[in-house]
C-alpha positions in Angstrom: 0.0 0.0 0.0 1.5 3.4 -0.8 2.8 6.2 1.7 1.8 8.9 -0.1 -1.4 11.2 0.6 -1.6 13.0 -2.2 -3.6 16.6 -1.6 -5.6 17.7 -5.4 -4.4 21.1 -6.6 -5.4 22.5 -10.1 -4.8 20.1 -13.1 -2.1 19.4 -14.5 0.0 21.3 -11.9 3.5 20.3 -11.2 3.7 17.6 -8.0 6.4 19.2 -5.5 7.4 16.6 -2.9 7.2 18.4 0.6 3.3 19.7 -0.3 2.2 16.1 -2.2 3.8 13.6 0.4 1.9 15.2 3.3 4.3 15.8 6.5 3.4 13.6 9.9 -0.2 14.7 11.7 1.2 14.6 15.5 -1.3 12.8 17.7 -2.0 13.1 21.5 -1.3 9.2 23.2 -3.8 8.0 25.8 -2.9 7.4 29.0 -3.2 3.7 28.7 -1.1 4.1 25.0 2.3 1.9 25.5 6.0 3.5 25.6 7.1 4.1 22.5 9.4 1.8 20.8 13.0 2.3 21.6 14.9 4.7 19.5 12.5 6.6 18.4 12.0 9.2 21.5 11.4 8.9 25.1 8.9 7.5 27.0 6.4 10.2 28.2 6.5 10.5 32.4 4.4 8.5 34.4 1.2 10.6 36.2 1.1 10.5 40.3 -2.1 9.7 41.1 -4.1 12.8 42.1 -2.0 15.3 40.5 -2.9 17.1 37.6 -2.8 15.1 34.8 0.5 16.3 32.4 0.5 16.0 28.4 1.1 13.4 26.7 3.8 12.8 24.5 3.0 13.5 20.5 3.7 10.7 18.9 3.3 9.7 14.5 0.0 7.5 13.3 1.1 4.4 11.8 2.3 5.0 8.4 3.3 8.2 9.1 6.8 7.7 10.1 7.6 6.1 7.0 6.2 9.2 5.3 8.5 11.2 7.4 11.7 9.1 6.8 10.8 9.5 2.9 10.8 13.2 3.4 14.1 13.7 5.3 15.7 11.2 2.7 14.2 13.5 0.0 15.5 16.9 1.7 19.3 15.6 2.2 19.5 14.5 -1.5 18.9 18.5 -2.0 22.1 19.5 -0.8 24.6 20.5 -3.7 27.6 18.3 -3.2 25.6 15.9 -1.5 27.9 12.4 -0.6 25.7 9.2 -0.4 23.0 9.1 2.3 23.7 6.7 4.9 21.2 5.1 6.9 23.4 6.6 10.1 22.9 9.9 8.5 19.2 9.5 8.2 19.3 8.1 11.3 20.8 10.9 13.1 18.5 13.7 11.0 15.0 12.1 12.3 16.8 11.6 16.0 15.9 8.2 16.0 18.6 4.9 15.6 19.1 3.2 12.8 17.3 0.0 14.2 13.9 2.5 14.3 14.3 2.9 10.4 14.4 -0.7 9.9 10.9 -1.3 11.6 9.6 1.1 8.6 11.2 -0.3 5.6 13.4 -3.4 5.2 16.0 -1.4 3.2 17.6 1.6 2.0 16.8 0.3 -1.0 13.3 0.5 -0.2 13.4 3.9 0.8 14.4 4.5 -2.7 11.7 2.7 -3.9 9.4 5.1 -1.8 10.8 7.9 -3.7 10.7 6.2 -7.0 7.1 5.4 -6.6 6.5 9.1 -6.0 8.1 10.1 -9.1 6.7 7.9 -11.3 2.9 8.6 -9.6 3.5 12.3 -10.6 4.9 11.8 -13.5 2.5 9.8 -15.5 -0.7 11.1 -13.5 0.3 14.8 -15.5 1.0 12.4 -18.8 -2.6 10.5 -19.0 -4.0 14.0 -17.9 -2.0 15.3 -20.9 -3.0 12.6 -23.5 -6.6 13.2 -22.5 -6.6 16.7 -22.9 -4.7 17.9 -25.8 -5.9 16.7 -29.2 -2.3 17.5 -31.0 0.1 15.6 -30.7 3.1 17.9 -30.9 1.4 20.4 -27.9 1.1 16.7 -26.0 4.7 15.9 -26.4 5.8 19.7 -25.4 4.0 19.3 -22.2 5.0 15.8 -21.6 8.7 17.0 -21.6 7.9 20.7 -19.9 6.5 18.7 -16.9 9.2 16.5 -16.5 11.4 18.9 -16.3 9.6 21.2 -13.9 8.8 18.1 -11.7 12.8 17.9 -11.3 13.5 21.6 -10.8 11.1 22.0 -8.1 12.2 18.8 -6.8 16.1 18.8 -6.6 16.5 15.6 -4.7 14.1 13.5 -6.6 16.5 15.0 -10.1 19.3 13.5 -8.2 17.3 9.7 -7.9 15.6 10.6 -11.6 19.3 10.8 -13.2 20.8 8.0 -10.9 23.3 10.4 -9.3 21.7 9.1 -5.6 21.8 5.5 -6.8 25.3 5.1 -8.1 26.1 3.4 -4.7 22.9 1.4 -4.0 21.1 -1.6 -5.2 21.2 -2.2 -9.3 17.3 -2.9 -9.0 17.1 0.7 -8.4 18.5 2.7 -11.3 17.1 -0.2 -14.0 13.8 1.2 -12.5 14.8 4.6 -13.2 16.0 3.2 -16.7 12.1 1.7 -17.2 11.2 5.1 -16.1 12.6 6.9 -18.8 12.1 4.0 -21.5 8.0 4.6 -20.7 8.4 8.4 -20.9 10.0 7.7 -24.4 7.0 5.4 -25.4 4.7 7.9 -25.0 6.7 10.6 -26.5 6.7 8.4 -29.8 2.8 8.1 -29.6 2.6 11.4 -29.3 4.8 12.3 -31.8 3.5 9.8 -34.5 0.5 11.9 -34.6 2.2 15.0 -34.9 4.2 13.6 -37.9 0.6 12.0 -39.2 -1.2 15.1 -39.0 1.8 17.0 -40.6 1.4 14.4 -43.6 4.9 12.6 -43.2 5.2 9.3 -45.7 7.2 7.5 -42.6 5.4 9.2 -39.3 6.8 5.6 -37.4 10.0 6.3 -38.4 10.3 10.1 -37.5 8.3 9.4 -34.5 10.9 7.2 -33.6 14.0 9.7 -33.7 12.3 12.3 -32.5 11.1 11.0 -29.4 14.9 9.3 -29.0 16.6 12.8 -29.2 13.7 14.5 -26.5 14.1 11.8 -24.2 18.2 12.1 -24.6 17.4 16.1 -24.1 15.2 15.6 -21.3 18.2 13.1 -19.1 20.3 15.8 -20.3 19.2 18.6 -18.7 18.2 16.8 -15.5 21.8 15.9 -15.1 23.3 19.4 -15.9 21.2 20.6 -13.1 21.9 17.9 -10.5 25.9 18.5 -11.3 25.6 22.2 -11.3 24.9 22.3 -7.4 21.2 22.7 -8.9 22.4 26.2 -10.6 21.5 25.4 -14.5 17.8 25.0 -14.4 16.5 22.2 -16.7 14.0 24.6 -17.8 15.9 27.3 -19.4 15.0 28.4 -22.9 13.1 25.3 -22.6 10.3 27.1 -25.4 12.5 27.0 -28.5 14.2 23.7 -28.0 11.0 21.6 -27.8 9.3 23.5 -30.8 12.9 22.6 -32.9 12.2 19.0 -31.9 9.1 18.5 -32.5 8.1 20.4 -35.2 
C-alpha cells in the first residue's frame, strides 16, 4: 500500500514533494497508550495519582513515520555536493537509531523505492491527464517534456534519484527502474509524436516518431543531469520554449 497522501491542486499542476507527500499529523497518546518503541523518542513520564494530569507525548500514526523518513531522505538529497545518504545519517537527522528505520522499511533500497514510486505517480498522473486533454500531438509531447522537467527543478533531490546520481552506490534494481522510467516516458513521447508527424502528412510518421522521441528523451536526461551537477544552478527549464518547438516540429 502506498505512503503517499496526495492533496488535489489545479490540473495538470507540477507535483512538489514536501506539499504532495503530506508531512506527519502529531497525535496526543492516551494514558493507557504503551512506551514508545526504543529509539524513536522517550517515553512520556508516568502521572502521580491525584496530580494534575500532564500532556502526553506526541507521537506519529502508523504509516506516518515512514512518510517522514521519505521526506528527510528526499530533503538531504537536495544539498549541492551531497555524498551518499547513509542510513546513520538518516538516522541521526529524524533523532531516531538506525534500528527505528528498519521497523519502517526493510532497506535503503526500499526507501528508494518510496521515492521512485513518487516520481513515477507524478509523472505519469500529468502524462494521462495530458493525453486526454490535448488533441495534437506535438502540444502533447511539449508538455509531456515541460512537466518532466519542472517536476525535477522543483524537486532537486528527486532529479538527483531521476538521473541516478543518488543510486550510483545502491542496489542495481534501483537505477534499472529509473532506466524503465525513462524508457515509458519515451513510449509515449513516440505516440505522441506519431501523430504530430501523421497530421503534418509525413510518408514515414513511425520512423520520425521514432527519432524524434529518442533525441527528446536524450534532451530531457540531459538537462536533468546538468542541473543535478551544477549544485542545482543550471535549471532544466531554461529556454526550454525553443528547443522543444525545434524537436518537434
Amino acid at each position: 500500500m502506498s505512503v503517499f497522501t496526495c492533496t488535489k491542486g489545479p490540473a495538470g499542476r507540477v507535483p512538489e514533494f514536501p506539499c504532495i507527500l503530506r508531512p506527519p499529523t502529531l497525535v496526543t497518546a492516551s494514558p493507557e497508550a504503551p512506551n514508545p518503541v526504543e529509539g524513536e523518542g522517550p517515553a512520556a513520564p508516568a502521572v502521580e495519582p491525584g496530580s494534575a494530569p500532564a500532556l502526553a507525548r506526541k507521537r506519529p500514526r502508523p504509516g506516518e513515520r515512514r512518510v517522514q523518513i521519505l521526506q528527510t531522505l528526499a530533503r538531504m538529497l537536495e544539498q549541492p555536493g551531497a555524498e551518499r545518504v547513509t542510513t546513520a545519517a538518516l538516522a541521526a537527522r529524524l533523532e531516531v537509531s538506525e534500528a527505528a528505520l528498519y521497523r519502517h522499511f526493510a532497506s535503503k533500497a526500499q526507501m528508494f523505492e518510496g521515492l521512485i514510486e513518487f516520481i513515477e505517480t507524478s509523472i505519469f498522473t500529468l502524462v494521462n491527464q495530458i493525453v486526454e486533454r490535448e488533441p495534437s500531438g506535438a502540444a502533447q509531447a511539449q508538455k509531456i517534456a515541460a512537466v518532466l522537467l519542472q517536476f525535477g527543478e522543483r524537486n532537486p533531490g528527486m532529479a538527483r534519484v531521476m538521473v541516478g546520481d543518488a543510486l550510483v552506490f545502491e542496489h542495481e534494481r534501483l537505477t534499472a527502474r529509473m532506466s524503465q522510467f525513462f524508457d515509458r516516458v519515451e513510449s509515449q513521447l513516440r505516440q505522441s509524436l506519431r501523430l504530430a508527424a501523421e497530421a503534418a502528412g509525413s510518408a514515414t510518421p513511425t520512423v520520425d516518431a521514432q527519432a524524434l522521441a529518442s533525441a527528446l528523451t536524450a534532451l530531457l536526461v540531459g538537462r536533468l543531469q546538468r542541473y543535478a551537477r551544477s549544485g542545482f544552478k543550471r535549471l532544466p527549464t531554461e529556454h526550454l520554449e525553443p528547443a522543444l518547438q525545434r524537436l518537434t516540429s
